[in-house]
N, C-alpha and C positions, 0 to 999 in steps of 0.2 A: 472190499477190494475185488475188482473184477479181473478176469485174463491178463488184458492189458497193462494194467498196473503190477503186476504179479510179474509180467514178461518184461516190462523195460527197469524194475528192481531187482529181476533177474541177470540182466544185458548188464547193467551199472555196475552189479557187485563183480561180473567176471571181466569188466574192463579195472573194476581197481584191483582185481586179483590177478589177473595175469597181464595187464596190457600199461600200466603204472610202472615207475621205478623213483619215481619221488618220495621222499622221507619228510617226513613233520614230526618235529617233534610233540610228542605227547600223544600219539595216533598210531596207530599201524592199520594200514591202508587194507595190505590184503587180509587181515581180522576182518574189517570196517566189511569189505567185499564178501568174503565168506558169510558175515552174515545177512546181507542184503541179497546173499543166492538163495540161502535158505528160507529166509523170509518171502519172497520171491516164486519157488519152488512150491513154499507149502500152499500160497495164494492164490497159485493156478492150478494144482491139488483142489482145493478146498472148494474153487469156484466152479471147475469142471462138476466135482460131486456134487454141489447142489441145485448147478445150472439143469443138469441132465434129468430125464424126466425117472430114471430107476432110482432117486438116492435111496440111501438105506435108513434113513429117518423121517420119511414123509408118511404123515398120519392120512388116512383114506376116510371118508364117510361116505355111507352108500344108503341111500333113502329110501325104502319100500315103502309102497301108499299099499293098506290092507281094506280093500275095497267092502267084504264083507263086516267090518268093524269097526271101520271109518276113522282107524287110528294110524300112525308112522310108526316103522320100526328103522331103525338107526342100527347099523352097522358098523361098528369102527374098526379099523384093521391098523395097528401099526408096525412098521417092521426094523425093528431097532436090532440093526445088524443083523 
């Protein structure tokens, strides 16, 4: 789910939560909206953090060439929160 998706799921759930006054039965609209905000909310959360180039879960490898022993040393760094 990108931004976008996440923002117009967000826009939808607060038009059926605050801008609706129709009833169906068997539904409740602004339920249905709250959670299509929050859904919404967590997906442009979610996509900010792993759009962005600091997340907190991105593994690094860092590759040294060791010229005197003509071998690679691998570095891994990960930063899990």
């Amino acid at each position: 789910m990108g931004v976008g998706v996440g923002l117009f799921l967000f826009a939808a759930g607060a038009i059926l939560t605050f801008a609706v006054e129709k009833t169906v039965n068997g539904i409740d609209l602004q339920t249905v909206g709250v959670i299509l905000m929050i859904v919404g909310g967590l997906g442009v959360v979610l996509s900010l953090l792993f759009w962005s180039g600091g997340t907190p879960l991105r593994r690094r490898t860092t590759v040294y060439e060791d010229r005197a022993g003509g071998r690679r040393v691998y570095e891994e760094r990960g930063d899990i929160l």
